[in-house]
C-alpha positions as CSV (number, residue, x, y, z in Angstrom):
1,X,-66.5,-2.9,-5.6
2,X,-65.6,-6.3,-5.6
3,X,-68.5,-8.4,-3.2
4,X,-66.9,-9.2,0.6
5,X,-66.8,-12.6,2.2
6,X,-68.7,-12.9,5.4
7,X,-65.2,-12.6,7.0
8,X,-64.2,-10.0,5.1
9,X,-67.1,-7.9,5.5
10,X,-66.2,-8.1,9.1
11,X,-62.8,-7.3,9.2
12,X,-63.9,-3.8,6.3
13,X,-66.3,-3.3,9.4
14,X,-63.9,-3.1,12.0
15,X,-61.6,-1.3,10.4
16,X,-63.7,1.4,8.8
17,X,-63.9,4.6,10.5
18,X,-67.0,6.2,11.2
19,X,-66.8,9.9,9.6
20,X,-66.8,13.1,11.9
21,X,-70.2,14.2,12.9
22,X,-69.3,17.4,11.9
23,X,-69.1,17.0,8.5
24,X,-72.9,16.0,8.2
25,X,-73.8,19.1,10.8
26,X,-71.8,21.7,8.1
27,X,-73.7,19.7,5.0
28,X,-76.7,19.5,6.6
29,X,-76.2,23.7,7.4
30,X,-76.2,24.0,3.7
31,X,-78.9,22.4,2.0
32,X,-82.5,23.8,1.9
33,X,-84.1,21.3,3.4
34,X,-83.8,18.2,5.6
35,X,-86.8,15.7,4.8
36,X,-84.3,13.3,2.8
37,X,-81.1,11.7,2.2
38,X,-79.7,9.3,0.1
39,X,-76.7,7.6,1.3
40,X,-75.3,5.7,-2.1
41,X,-73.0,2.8,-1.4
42,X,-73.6,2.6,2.1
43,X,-71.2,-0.5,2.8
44,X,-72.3,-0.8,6.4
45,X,-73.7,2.4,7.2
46,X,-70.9,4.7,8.6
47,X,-72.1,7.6,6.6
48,X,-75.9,6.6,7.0
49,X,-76.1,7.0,10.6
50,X,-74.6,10.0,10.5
51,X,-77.3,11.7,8.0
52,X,-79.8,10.0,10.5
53,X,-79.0,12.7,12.9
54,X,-80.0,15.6,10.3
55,X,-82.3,14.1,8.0
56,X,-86.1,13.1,8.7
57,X,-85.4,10.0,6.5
58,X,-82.7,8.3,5.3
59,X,-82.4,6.1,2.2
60,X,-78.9,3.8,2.2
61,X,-78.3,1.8,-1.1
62,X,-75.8,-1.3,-1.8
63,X,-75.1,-3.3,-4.1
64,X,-73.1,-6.1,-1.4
65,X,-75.6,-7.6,0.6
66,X,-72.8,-8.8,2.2
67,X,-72.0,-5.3,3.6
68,X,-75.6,-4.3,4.3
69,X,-76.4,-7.6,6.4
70,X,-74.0,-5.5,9.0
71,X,-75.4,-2.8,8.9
72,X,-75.8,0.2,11.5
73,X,-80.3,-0.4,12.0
74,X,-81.4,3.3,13.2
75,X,-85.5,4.1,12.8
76,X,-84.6,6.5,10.0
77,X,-82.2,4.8,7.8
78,X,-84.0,2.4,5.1
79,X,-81.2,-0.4,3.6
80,X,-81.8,-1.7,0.1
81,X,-79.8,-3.7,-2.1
82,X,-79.7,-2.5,-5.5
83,X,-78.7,-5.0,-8.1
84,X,-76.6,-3.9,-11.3
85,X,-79.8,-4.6,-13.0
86,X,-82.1,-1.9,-11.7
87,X,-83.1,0.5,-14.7
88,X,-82.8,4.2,-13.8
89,X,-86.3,4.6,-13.6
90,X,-86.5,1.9,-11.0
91,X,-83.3,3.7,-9.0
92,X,-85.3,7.0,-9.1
93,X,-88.4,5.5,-7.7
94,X,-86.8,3.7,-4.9
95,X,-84.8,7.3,-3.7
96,X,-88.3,8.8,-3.4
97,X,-88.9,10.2,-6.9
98,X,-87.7,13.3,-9.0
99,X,-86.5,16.3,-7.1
100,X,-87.3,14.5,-3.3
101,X,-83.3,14.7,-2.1
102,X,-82.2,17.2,-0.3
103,X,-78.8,15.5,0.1
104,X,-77.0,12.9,-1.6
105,X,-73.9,11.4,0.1
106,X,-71.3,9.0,-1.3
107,X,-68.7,8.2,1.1
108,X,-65.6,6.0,-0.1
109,X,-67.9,4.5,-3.3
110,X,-68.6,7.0,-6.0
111,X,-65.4,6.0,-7.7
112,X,-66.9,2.4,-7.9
113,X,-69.9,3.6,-9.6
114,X,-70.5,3.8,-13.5
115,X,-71.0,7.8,-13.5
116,X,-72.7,8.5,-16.4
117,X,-76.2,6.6,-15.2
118,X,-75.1,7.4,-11.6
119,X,-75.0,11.3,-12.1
120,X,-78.3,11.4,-14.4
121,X,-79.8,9.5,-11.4
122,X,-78.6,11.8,-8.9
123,X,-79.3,15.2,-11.2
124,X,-83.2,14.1,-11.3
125,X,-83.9,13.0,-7.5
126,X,-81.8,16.2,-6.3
127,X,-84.1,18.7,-5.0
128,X,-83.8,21.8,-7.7
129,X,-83.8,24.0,-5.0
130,X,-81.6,23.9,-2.0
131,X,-80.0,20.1,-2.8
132,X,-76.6,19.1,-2.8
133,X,-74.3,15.9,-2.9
134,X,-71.3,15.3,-1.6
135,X,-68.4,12.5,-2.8
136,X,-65.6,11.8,-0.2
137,X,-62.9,9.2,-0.3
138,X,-59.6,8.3,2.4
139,X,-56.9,7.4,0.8
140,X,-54.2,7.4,3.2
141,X,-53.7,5.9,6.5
142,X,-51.2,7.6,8.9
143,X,-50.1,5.0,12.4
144,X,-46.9,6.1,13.3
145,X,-43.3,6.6,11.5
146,X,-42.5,2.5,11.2
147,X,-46.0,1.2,10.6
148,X,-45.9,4.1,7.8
149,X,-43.1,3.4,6.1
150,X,-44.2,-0.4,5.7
151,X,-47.1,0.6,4.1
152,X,-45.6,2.6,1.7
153,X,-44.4,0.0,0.8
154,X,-47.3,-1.8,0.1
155,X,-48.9,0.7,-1.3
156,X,-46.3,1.2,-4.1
157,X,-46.1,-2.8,-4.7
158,X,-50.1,-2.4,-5.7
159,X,-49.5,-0.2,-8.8
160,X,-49.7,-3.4,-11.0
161,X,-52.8,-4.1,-10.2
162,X,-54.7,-1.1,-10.0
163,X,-57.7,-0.4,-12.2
164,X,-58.3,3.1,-13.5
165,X,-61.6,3.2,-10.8
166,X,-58.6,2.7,-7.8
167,X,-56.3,5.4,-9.4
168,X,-59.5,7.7,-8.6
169,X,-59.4,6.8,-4.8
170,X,-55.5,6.8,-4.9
171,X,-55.1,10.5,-6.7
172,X,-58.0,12.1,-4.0
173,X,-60.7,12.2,-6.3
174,X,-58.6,15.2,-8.1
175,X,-59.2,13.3,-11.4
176,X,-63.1,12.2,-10.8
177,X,-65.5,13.8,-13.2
178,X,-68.0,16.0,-10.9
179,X,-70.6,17.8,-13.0
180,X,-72.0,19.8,-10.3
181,X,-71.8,23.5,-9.7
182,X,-69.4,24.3,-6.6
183,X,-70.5,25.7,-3.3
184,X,-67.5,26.4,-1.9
185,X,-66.3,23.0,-0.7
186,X,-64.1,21.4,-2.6
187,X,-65.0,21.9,-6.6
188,X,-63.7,19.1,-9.8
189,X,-60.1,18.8,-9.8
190,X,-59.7,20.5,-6.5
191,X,-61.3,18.2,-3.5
192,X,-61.0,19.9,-0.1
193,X,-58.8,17.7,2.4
194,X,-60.0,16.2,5.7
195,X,-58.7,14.0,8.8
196,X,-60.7,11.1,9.7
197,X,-59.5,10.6,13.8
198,X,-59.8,6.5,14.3
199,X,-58.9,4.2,17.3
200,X,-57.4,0.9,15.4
201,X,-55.7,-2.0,17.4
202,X,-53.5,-4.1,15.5
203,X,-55.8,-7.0,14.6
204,X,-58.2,-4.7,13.0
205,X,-55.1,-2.7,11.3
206,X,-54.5,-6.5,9.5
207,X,-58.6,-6.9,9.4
208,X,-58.1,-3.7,6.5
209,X,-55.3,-4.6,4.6
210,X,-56.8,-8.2,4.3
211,X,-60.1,-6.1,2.9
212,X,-58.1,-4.1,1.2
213,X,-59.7,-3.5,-2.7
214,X,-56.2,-3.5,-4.4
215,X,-54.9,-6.9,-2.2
216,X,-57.8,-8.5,-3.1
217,X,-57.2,-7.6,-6.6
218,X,-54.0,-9.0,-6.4
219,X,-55.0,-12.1,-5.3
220,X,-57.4,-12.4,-7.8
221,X,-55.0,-12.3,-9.9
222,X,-52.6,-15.2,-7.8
223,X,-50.6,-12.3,-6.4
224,X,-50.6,-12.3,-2.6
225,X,-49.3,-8.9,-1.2
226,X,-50.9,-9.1,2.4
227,X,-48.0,-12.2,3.3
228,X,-47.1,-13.9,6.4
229,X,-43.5,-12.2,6.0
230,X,-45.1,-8.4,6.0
231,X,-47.6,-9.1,8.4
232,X,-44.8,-10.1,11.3
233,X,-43.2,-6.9,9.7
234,X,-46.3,-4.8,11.0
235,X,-46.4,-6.5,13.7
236,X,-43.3,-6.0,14.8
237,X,-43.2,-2.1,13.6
238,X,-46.8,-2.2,15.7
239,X,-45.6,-2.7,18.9
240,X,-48.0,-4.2,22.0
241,X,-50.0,-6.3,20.3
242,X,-52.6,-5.5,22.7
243,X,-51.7,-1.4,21.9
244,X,-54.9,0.4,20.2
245,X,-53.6,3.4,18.3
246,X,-55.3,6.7,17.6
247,X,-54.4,7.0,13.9
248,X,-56.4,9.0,11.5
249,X,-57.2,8.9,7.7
250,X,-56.5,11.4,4.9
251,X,-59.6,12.2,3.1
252,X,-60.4,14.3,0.4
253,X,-64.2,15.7,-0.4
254,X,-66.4,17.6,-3.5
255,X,-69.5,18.9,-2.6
256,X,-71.8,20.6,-5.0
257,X,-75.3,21.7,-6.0
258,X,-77.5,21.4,-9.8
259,X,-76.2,24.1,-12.1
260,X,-78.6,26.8,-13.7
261,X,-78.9,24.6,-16.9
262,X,-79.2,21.3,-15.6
263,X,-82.4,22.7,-13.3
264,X,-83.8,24.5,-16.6
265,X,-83.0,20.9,-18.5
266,X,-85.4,19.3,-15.5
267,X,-87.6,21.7,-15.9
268,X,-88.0,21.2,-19.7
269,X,-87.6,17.4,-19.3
270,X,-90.8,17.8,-16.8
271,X,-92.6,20.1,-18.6
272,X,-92.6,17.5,-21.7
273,X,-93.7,15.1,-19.4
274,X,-96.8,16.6,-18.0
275,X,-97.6,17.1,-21.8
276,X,-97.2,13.8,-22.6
277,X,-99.4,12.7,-19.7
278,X,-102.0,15.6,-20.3
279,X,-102.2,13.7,-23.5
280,X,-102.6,10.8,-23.0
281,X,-105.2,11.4,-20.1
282,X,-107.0,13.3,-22.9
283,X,-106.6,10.4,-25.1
284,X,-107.7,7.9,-22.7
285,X,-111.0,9.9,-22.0
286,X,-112.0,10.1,-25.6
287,X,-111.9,6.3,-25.4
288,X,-114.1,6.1,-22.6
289,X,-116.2,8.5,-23.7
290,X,-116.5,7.2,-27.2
291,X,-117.0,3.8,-25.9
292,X,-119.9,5.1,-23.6
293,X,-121.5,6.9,-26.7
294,X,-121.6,3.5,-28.6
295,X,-123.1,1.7,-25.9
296,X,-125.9,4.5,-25.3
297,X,-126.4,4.6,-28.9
298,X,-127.0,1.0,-29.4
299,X,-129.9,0.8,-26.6
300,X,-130.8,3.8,-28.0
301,X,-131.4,1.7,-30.8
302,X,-132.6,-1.6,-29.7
303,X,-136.2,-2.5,-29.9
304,X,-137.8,-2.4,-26.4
């Protein structure tokens, strides 16, 4: 995700729904425990402060420090900014360790991430028994008939400039790799489909589609889609300036659990390790030992 001014950081803020309670009471239902969760891409915190209300600790991770400065603060929710450079290991560590997770959320960000390190992070801090992770994404935005229709419009005019990561968010996450067994909720390929209920007033409606990834992406590349021209458009099709809507968003969600062969794969994985540290503990105490025999044996030696 492409790093937000402070502005607009504040106008993604605004905009930004905060995501039905009920969706973390039904998640939190279903996994074994509730110790900890990992809120991945937490932007500002929407989904964060909802796993506060389940979970006895909650980890939230960014990489915009931008986004995190806003951030919802809540006794149980932790914010870290994780740089692009953090090994795996490091990532791993700062969740709380192999097999500590009980949850893993990531709301409107999983198709930013690079999977492959993503999911073999997420696979070995996933508690073996009883985790799960959910990915959800909103894709849609639904106002009224003549807002809509204008932003269909704008929607279609972004297809030059969508990257194969957008085409993700814009297809529903139907075409996101998810290598997790299904529990019912949505599997890969076949997201389950959600509304997101949202107040929005037409200065934060223009807030969002200034924030907007694929306008931004345009603009990067000297394309300005958000104009002058369709923003009196909206505003026109809007109404009362003053008028705050109740709109909701379309969103789409896969939720899923470790197969039976990735948990015998961790198993193996920490099997080998314990070896490999059995070892070297061994090895380590020969050394010492040796070491201690030597110096015995020379004052054994030495003339008193």
């Amino acid at each position: 995700m492409a790093a937000l001014s402070d502005k607009l950081a504040d106008a993604y803020q605004n905009a930004r729904p905060r995501y039905p309670i009920d969706w973390f009471t039904k998640l939190a239902a279903r996994t074994g425990q509730h110790k900890s969760a990992w809120d991945v891409g937490t932007g500002n915190g929407q989904a964060a402060i909802g796993l506060a209300e389940y979970f006895e600790k909650v980890i939230a991770t960014d990489i915009n420090e931008a986004q995190l400065k806003r951030a919802v603060k809540h006794e149980r929710i932790s914010y870290h900014h994780t740089p692009t450079t953090m090994s795996e290991d490091q990532m791993v560590a700062l969740v709380g360790g192999d097999n500590s997770v009980d949850l893993i959320v990531a709301a409107q960000a999983v198709h930013y991430f690079d999977l492959a390190p993503f999911y073999n992070v997420a696979k070995r801090v996933l508690r073996k028994e009883g985790g799960l992770i959910a990915v959800f994404v909103y894709n849609d935005i639904i106002i009224s008939p003549e807002v809509d229709s204008i932003m269909k419009r704008l929607v279609d005019s972004t297809f030059p400039f969508r990257t194969p990561v957008m085409n993700l968010a814009f297809d529903g996450y139907k075409t996101l790799p998810f290598p997790f067994e299904s529990i019912g909720m949505g599997s890969e390929g076949k997201p389950i489909m959600l509304d997101i209920p949202h107040k929005l007033s037409l200065k934060g409606f223009i807030g969002f589609l200034r924030s907007w990834q694929p306008a931004m992406k345009a603009k990067e590349r000297g394309v300005e889609l958000v104009t002058e021209d369709l923003i009196s458009k909206f505003e026109d099709a809007w109404g009362d300036d003053d008028d705050v809507k109740d709109i909701f968003y379309k969103a789409h969600m896969i939720v899923g659990k470790l197969s039976a062969s990735d948990i015998e794969r961790h198993r193996k994985r920490f099997e080998s390790n314990c070896v490999v540290t059995t070892l070297k503990d061994h090895n380590n105490s020969a050394v010492i030992a040796s070491g201690l025999f030597s110096e015995i044996f020379s004052l054994f030696l030495s003339p008193i």
